[in-house]
N, C-alpha and C positions, 0 to 999 in steps of 0.2 A: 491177551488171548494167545492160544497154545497151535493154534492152526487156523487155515482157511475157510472159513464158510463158501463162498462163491468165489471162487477163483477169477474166471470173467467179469461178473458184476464189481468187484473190487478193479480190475483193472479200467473198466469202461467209466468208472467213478472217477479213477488217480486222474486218468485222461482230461475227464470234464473237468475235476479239478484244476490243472494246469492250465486249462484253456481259461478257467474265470479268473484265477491269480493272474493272468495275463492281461485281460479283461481290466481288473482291476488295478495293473499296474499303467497301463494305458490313460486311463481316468486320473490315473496321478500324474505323469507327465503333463496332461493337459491343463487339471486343474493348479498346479504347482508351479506350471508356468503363468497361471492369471492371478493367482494368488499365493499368498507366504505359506512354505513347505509345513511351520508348523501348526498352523491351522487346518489345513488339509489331512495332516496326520494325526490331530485331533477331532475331526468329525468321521475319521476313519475307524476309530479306537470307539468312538461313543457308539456305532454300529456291530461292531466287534464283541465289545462288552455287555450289549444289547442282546446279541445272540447266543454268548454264554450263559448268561442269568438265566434266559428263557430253556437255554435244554439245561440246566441246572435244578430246574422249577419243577423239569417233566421226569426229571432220574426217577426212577422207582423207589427206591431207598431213600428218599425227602432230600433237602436242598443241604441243610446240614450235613450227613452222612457223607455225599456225595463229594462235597467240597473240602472233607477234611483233613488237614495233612499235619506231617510231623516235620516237614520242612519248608516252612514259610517263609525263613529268610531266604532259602536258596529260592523260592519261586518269584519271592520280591527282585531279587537279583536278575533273575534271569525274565523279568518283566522288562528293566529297565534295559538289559542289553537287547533285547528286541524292540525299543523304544525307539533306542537309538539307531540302531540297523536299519528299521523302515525310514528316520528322518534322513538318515545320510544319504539310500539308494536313492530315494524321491528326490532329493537336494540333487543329484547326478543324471538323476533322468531328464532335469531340464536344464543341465551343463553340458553332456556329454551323448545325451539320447539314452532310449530303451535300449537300441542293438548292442553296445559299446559297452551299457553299464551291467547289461546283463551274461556279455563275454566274458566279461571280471568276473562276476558273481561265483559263476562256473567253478571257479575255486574253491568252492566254498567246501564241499565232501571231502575233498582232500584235504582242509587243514580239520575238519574232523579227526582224519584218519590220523595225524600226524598231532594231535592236541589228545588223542585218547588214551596215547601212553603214557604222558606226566598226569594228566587229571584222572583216569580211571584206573591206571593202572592197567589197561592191556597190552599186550605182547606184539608188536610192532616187525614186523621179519621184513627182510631185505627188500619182497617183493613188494610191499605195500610204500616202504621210502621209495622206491622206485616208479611206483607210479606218481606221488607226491612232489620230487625232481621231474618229471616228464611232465607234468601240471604246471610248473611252475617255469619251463620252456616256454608253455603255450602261452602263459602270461607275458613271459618274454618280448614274443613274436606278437600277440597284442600292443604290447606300451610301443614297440619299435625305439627302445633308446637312445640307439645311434641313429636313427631319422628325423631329430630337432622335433619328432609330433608330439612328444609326451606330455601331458598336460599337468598340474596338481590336482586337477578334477579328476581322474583316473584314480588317483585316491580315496575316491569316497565309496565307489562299490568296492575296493577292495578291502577297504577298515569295514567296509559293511556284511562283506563275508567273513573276515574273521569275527565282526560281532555273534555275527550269526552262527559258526561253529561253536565257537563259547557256547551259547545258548543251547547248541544241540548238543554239546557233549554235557553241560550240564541234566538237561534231562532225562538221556540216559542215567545218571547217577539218581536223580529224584526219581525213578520209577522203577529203581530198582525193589526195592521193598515197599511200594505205593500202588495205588490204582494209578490208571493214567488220567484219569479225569481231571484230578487236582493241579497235574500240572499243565492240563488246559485251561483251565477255568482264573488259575490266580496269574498269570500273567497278563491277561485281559483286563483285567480288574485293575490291577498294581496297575496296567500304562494307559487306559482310560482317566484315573486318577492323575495321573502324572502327567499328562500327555494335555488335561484339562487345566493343569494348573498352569503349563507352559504357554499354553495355546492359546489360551483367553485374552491376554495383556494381546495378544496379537492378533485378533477378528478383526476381521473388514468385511463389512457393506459388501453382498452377496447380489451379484447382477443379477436382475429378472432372469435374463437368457440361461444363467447359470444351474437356477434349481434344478431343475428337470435332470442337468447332468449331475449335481449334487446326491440326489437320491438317486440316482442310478448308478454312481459309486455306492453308494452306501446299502443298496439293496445287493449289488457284487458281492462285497466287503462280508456280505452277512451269508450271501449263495457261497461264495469256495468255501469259509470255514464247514457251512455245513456238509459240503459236499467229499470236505476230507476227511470231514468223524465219520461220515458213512462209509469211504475208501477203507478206512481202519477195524469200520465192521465186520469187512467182507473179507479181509485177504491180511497177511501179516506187514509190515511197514517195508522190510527189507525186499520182498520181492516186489515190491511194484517200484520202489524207489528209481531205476533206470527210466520208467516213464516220466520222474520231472523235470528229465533235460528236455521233454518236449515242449516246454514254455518256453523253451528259447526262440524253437520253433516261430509256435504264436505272436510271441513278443516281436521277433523282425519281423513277421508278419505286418504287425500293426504300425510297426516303427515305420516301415516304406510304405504302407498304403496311406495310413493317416497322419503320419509328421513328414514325410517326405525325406525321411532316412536313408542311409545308401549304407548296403552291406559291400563295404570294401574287401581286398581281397587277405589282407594280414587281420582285419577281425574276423573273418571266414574259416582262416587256417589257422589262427590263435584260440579259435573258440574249439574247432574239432581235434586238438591238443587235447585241450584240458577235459572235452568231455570223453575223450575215449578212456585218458587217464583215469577219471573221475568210474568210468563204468567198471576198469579194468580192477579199479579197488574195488568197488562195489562186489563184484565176482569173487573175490577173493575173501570178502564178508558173509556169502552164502555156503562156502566150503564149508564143509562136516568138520566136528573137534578133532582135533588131534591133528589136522592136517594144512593149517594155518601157516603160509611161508612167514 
């Protein structure tokens, strides 16, 4: 899409969106901590993939059309790095919390930005390394490495954000001459598959108590996706993008009401490091051509 349909509407969407990714990432902690992460991340994926086929079914243009692409391997790929991305944050959220693992996270636009120019080939100017160094301060002053706190668990949302920029800079390359559909639709697919084949050897015996939250993840799991293709409807991807630091928001939210999280005061100023950095690129993303530092 070339503009904005509803400018509001698209942002009031991003918003709820972030609120239910949060929602959802909540429900993983919890369930992750009562049972094994890739189980969990396997009835996440079977909901997921649920929701895909079903707006796949409704495209106007039939499920075929819809779906079709010319780079399957790259979407198989970039299946499997968000495969991994969700197992490893989950595997962290019940190491190291929601707050903690999702202050790492925060990295993650930045090494976008900083992964765009060997993989896409775009033009990288001083000011945008400069926000990418000032991000990686913030990380800094998160791990604390001369304070004996650093843990190896602190690794796992940050291999999880670099999965995840992979993942995003490769899409931008798959959507460059494609709809964007196909490359929502096959990585769902690809890590439903995959995620089914991992996950099974490892089911457990589903406590009564637990259904209830079971499907209430998985009902989540199926509300953000849908809430962010309608995000996508309404408003261009780039200008609403600064609204999904508000998950972080949500997310310590939940971390201190519901796990009994404590937002200390170097994950506080580690985190608003990296997202000013994080916005200050972003700004630098919406600048007119020609005028790109």
């Amino acid at each position: 899409m070339t503009g904005s349909r509803n400018p509001r509407l698209g942002i009031f969407l991003m918003i709820a969106s972030v609120a239910a990714f949060a929602a959802q990432d909540g429900f993983s902690r919890g369930l992750a901590g009562e049972y094994n992460t890739l189980m969990v991340v396997m009835i996440r994926y079977w909901a997921f993939a649920a929701f895909v086929l079903i707006a796949a079914l409704r495209r106007p243009e039939g499920l075929r059309a819809a779906t079709r692409t010319h780079r399957l391997p790259a979407h198989l790929l970039r299946g499997t790095l968000l495969v991994a991305e969700i197992c490893l944050i989950v595997w962290g959220y019940t190491l190291i919390g929601l707050i903690e693992s999702h202050a790492l996270f925060a990295i993650c636009p930045l090494l976008v930005v900083a992964l765009s120019g060997p993989v896409l080939g775009e033009r990288i100017g001083p000011a945008r390394w400069m926000a990418v160094a000032a991000g990686m301060v913030g990380v800094l002053v998160l791990l604390r490495p001369g304070a004996g706190v650093f843990s190896w668990a602190a690794l796992l949302p940050l291999s999880s954000a670099l999965l995840f920029a992979l993942f995003s800079v490769l899409t931008r390359l798959t959507t460059r001459d494609e709809p964007t559909f196909p490359a929502f639709f096959w990585p769902a697919i690809a890590g439903a598959v995959l995620m089914t084949v991992i996950g099974l050897p490892n089911l457990e015996p589903v406590h009564p108590d637990d259904i209830a939250p079971l499907a209430a993840y998985c009902a989540i799991a199926i509300l953000s996706n849908w809430l962010i293709l309608k995000t996508y409807e309404q408003i261009e991807a780039a200008r609403v993008q600064p609204y999904a630091y508000l998950q972080i928001v949500f997310v310590a939210g939940i971390g201190i009401s519901v796990y009994d999280e404590v937002l200390t005061l170097p994950v506080a100023l580690g985190a608003a490091i990296v997202i000013a950095a994080g916005l200050f690129a972003l700004s630098l993303e919406r600048r007119p051509e020609g005028r790109a530092p």
